[in-house]
PAVOLUM-866652 format. One record per residue (C-alpha): x, y, z; residue in three letters; residue number from 0. Coordinates in steps of 0.1 Angstrom, whole numbers. Example, Ala and Ser with C-alpha at 12.3 -4.5 7.8 and 13.67 -1.06 7.14 Angstrom:
<recs>
123_-45_78_Ala_0
137_-11_71_Ser_1
</recs>
This chain:
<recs>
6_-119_-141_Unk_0
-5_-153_-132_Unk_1
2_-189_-132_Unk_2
-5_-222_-122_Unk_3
11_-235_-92_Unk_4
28_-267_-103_Unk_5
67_-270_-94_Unk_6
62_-244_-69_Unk_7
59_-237_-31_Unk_8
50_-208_-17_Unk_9
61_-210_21_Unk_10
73_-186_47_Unk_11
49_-155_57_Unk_12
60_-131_32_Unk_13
51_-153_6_Unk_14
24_-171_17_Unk_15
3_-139_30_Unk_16
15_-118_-5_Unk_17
-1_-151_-25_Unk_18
-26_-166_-4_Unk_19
-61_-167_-18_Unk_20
-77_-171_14_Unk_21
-96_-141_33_Unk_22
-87_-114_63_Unk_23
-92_-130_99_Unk_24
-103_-104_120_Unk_25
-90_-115_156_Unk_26
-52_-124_166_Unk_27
-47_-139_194_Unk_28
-25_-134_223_Unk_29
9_-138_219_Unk_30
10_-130_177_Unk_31
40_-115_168_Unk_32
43_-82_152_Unk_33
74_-73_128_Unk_34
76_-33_132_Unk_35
98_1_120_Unk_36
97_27_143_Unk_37
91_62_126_Unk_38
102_81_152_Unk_39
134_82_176_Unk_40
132_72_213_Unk_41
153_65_237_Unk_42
162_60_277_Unk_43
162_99_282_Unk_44
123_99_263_Unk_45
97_114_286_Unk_46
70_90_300_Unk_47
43_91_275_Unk_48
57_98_246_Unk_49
41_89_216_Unk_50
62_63_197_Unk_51
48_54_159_Unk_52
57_24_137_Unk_53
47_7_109_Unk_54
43_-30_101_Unk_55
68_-44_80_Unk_56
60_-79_76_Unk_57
22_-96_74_Unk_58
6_-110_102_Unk_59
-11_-142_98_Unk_60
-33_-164_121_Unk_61
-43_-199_107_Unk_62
-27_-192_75_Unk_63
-53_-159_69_Unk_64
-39_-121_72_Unk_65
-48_-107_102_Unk_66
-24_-74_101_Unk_67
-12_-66_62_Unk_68
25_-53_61_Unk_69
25_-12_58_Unk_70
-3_-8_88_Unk_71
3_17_110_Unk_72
6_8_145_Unk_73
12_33_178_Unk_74
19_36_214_Unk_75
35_56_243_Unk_76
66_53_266_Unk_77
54_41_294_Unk_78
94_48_314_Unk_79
122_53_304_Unk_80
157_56_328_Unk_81
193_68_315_Unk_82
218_50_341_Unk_83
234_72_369_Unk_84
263_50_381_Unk_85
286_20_358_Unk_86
268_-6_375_Unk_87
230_8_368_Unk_88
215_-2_334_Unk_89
198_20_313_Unk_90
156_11_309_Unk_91
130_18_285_Unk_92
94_4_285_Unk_93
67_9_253_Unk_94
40_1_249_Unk_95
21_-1_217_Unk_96
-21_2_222_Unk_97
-36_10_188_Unk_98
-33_5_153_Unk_99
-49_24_124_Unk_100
-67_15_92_Unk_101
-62_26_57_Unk_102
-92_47_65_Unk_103
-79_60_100_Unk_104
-99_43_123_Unk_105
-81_31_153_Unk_106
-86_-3_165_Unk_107
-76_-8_202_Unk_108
-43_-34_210_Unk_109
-25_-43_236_Unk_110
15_-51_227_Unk_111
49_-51_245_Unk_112
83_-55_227_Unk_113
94_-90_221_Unk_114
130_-84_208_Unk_115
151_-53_189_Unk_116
162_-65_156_Unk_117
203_-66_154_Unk_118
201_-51_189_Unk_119
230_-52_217_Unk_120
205_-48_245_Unk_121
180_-72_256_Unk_122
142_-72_271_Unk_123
130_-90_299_Unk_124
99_-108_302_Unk_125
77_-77_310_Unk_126
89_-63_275_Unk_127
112_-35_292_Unk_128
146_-32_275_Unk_129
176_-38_292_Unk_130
206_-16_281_Unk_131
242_-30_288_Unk_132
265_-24_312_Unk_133
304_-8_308_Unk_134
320_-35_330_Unk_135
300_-64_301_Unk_136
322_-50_273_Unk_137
354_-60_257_Unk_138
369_-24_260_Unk_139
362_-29_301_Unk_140
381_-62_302_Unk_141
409_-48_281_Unk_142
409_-21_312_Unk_143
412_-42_338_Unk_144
437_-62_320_Unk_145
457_-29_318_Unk_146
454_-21_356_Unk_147
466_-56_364_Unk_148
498_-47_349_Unk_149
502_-15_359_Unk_150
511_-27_396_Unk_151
542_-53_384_Unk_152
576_-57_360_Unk_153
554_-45_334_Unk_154
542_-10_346_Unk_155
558_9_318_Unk_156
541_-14_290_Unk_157
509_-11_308_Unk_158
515_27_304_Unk_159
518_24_268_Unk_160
489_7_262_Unk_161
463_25_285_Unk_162
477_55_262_Unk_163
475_36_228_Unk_164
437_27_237_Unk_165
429_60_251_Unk_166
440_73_213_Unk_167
423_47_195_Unk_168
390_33_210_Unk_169
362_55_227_Unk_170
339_49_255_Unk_171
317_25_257_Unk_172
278_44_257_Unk_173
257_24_274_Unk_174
223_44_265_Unk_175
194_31_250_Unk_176
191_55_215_Unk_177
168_42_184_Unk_178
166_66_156_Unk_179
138_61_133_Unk_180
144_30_110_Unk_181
151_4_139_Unk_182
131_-27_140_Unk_183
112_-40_169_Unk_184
91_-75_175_Unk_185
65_-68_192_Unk_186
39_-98_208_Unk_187
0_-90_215_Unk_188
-6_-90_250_Unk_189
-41_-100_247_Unk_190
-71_-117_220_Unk_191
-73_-84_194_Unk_192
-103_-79_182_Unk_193
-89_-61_143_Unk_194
-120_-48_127_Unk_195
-113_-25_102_Unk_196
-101_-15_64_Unk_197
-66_-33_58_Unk_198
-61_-45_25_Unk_199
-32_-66_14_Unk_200
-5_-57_-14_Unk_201
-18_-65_-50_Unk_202
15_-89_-57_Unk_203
10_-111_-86_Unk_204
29_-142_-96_Unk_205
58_-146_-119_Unk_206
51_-167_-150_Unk_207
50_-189_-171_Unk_208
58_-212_-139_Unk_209
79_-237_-160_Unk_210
98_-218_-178_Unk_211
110_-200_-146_Unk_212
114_-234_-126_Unk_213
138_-246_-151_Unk_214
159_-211_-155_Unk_215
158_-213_-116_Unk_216
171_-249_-115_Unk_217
202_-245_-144_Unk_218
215_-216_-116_Unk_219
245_-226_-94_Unk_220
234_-223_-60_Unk_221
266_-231_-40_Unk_222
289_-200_-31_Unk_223
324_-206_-21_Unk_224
354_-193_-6_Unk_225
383_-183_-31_Unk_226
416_-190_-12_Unk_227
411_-223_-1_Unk_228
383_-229_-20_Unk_229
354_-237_2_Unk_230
313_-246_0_Unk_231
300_-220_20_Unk_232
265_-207_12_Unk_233
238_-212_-5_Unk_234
217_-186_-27_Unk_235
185_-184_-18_Unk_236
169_-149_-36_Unk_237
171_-142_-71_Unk_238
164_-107_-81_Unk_239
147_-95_-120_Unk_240
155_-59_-133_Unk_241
183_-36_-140_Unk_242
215_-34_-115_Unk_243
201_3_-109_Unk_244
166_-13_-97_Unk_245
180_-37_-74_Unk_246
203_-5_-59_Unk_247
172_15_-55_Unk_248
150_-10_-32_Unk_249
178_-21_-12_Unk_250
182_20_-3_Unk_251
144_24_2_Unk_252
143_-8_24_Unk_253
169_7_47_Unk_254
198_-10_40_Unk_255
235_-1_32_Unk_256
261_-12_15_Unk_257
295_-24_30_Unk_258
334_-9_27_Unk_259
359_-32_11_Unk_260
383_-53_34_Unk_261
411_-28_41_Unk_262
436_-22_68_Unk_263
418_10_76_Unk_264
381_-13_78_Unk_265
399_-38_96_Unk_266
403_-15_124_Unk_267
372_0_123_Unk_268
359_-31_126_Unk_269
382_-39_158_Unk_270
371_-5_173_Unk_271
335_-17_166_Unk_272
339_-48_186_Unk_273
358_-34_217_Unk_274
330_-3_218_Unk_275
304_-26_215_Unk_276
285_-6_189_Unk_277
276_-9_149_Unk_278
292_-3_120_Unk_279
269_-5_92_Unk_280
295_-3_59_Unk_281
317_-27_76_Unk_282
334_-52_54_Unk_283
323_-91_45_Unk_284
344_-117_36_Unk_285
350_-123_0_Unk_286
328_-159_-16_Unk_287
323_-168_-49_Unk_288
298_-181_-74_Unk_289
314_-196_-107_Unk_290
349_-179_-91_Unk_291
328_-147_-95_Unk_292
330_-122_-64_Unk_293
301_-109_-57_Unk_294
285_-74_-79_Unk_295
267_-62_-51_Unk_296
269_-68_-10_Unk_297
246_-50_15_Unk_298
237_-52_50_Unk_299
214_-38_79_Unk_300
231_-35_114_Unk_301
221_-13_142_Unk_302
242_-10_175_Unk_303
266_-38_176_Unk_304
287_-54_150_Unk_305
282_-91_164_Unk_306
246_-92_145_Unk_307
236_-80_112_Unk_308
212_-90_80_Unk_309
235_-92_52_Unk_310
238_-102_16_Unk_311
262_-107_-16_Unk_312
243_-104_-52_Unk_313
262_-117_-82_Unk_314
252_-111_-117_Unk_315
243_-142_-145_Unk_316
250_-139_-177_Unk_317
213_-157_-184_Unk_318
184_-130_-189_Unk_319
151_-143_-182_Unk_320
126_-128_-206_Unk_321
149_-101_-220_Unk_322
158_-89_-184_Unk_323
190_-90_-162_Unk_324
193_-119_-134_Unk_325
208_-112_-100_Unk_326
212_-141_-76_Unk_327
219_-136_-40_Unk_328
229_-153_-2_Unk_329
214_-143_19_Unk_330
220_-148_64_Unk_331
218_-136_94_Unk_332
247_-130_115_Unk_333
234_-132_150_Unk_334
272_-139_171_Unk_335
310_-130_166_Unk_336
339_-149_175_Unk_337
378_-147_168_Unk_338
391_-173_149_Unk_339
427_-181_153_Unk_340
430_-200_118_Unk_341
418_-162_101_Unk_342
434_-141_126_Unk_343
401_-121_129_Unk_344
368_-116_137_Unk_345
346_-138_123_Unk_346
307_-140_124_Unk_347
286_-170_132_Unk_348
250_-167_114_Unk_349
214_-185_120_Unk_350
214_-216_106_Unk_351
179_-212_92_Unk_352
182_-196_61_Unk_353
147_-196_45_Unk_354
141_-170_81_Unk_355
166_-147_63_Unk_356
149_-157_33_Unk_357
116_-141_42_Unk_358
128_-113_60_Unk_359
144_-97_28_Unk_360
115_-106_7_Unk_361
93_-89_33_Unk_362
114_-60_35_Unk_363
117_-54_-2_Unk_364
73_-58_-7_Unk_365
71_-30_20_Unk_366
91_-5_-7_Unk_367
63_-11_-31_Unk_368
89_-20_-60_Unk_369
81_-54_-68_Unk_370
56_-60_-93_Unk_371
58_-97_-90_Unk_372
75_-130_-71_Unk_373
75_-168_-68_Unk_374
90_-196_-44_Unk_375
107_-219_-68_Unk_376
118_-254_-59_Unk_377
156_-269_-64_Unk_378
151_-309_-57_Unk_379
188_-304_-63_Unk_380
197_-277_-34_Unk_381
205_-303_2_Unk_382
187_-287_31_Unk_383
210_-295_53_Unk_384
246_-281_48_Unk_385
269_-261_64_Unk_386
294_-230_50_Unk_387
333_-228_54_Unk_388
333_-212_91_Unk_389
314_-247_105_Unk_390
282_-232_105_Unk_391
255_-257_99_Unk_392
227_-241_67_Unk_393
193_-251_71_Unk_394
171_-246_42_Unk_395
140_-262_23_Unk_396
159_-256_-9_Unk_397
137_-233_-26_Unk_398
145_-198_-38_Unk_399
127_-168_-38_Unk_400
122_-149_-70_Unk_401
112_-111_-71_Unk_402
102_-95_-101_Unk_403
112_-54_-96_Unk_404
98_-25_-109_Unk_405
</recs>
């Protein structure tokens, strides 16, 4: 399926590397970043040299040429790992990733630390070791001490009553480093990689004809709001082509879940997910609309802390586009949670640049193998600089991605 480029753009790695014309570079210089899913668990209590496998889940490109195609095979070893022995020790875990593998299974040598853990609570310092959190960092810590403040004054008895009512409801804080197989990693090459070797990129065509998609794209409304008051909040940026059963089934293969309706028994789920400082990956999203429409579809990918997740609402149009269903979607990142007083709740605060958020889900869904085709259509209508109904500011260039599924 192929088309000519006019009234398109096709930016953003996912795109550019599934589309490009131009050839495989065969060195990546230090400091290229590597999008990976581990296939394997590890954790803090891992034994030092343990092999850890992933696979790439995004392409790598240097000067706009592939250097490392998405679905590569990349692996390395604990190098240590710690489990902490009092509250005020930290919990460590070091990897590092020294080969990757060819469609042929040739290993070509590397050199790459962690960068970053996708959605992750814990952090990594500048040697690439991850950092786990500490007990006393937490909210359900702070509530603690709050408790034992009490407990010496007037209001001893209340302070009683709560210590008891937390003990019932909310669980220790773990502090452990623990990935199951699944989680996502950024890794960063250590050192010029010299990639000779059999890696061929996804056969992805183009959607067509290109006009006629560019104007169905372009009679879409692309501003979501909130129903009660109505707000702009934001913006769809991914439409989806196929059957509601299609989209369902590369969502589940890319890894991620769907979310629980907003319920008191979610709500405190949620609130017990806060004050343990851990994930909850069905947890509820706030309700927008498109056309006064609630969303048909919602998912999300979390790991071990509700204060950052991918997520995602999909609405249904009416319009087909060649005989086959249309699914729109918003798509952001929640990377921060605050309370707001105005909701009375928690409420998430996402990266303002969308077209990131954009290329991650594209990038995830081409590494299922389902989508037979895709474009980056423009919207000279869509601002690129908004914000949604919480405040946060949307940064965008507009255009949305379009995936064909099969």
């Amino acid at each position: 399926m192929l088309c000519h480029l006019s009234r398109f753009s096709f930016v953003g790695l996912a795109l550019l590397v599934a589309l490009s014309p131009l050839g495989r570079s065969e060195t990546a210089p230090a400091g290229t970043v590597l999008d990976v899913r581990l296939k394997n668990a590890v954790s803090c209590s891992s034994q030092s040299g343990q092999k850890v496998d992933a696979v790439v889940i995004a392409p790598v490109s240097v000067n706009g040429q592939i250097v490392i195609p998405s679905g590569t095979t990349i692996t390395g070893k604990v190098k240590s790992a710690s489990a902490p022995k009092a509250a005020d020790q930290r919990s460590k875990l070091k990897i590092e990733f020294t080969q990757i593998v060819d469609s042929k299974g040739k290993t070509v040598p590397i050199s790459a630390n962690v960068l970053a853990i996708d959605n992750a609570r814990e952090s990594v310092d500048e040697t690439g070791q991850i950092l786990g959190i500490l007990e006393s960092e937490t909210l359900g810590s702070q509530m603690d001490r709050g408790i034992e403040q009490m407990a010496d004054g007037p209001l001893a008895k209340l302070a009683s009553l709560l210590k008891v009512a937390k003990g019932a409801v909310i669980r220790d804080v773990n502090p452990q480093i623990h990935y199951e197989p699944g989680v996502e990693l950024r890794l960063a090459l250590t050192k010029e990689a010299n990639l000779k070797g059999d890696f061929p990129s996804p056969d992805v065509a183009l959607i067509e004809p290109a006009d006629s998609l560019y104007e169905f794209v372009n009679k879409l409304p692309f501003q979501t709001f909130t129903p009660k008051p109505s707000k702009p909040s934001d913006i769809t940026n991914i439409m989806y082509i196929g059957a509601k059963e299609k989209v369902q089934q590369v969502f589940t293969e890319a890894g991620w879940a769907t979310a629980e309706g907003l319920s008191a028994q979610s709500g405190l789920e949620t609130v017990r997910a806060v004050v343990e400082n851990r994930g909850y990956k069905e947890a509820p999203m706030s309700t927008l609309v498109l056309e006064n429409k609630p969303p048909d579809m919602v998912f999300q990918k979390q790991l071990n802390t509700f204060a950052k997740r991918h997520h995602l609402r999909i609405f249904a149009r009416p319009e087909k586009f060649q005989g086959l269903d249309v699914w729109v979607c918003a798509a952001t990142h929640d990377i921060d949670i605050a309370f707001s007083p105005e909701n009375r709740t928690f409420i998430h605060k996402i990266d303002s640049k969308i077209d990131v958020e954009r290329a991650k889900v594209v990038s995830d869904l081409l590494h299922t193998g389902k989508v037979k085709a895709l474009a980056l259509v423009d919207r000279p209508a869509v601002p690129t600089s908004s914000q949604n109904a919480t405040g946060d500011k949307l940064e965008t260039d507009g255009a949305m991605a379009v995936l064909l599924l099969q």
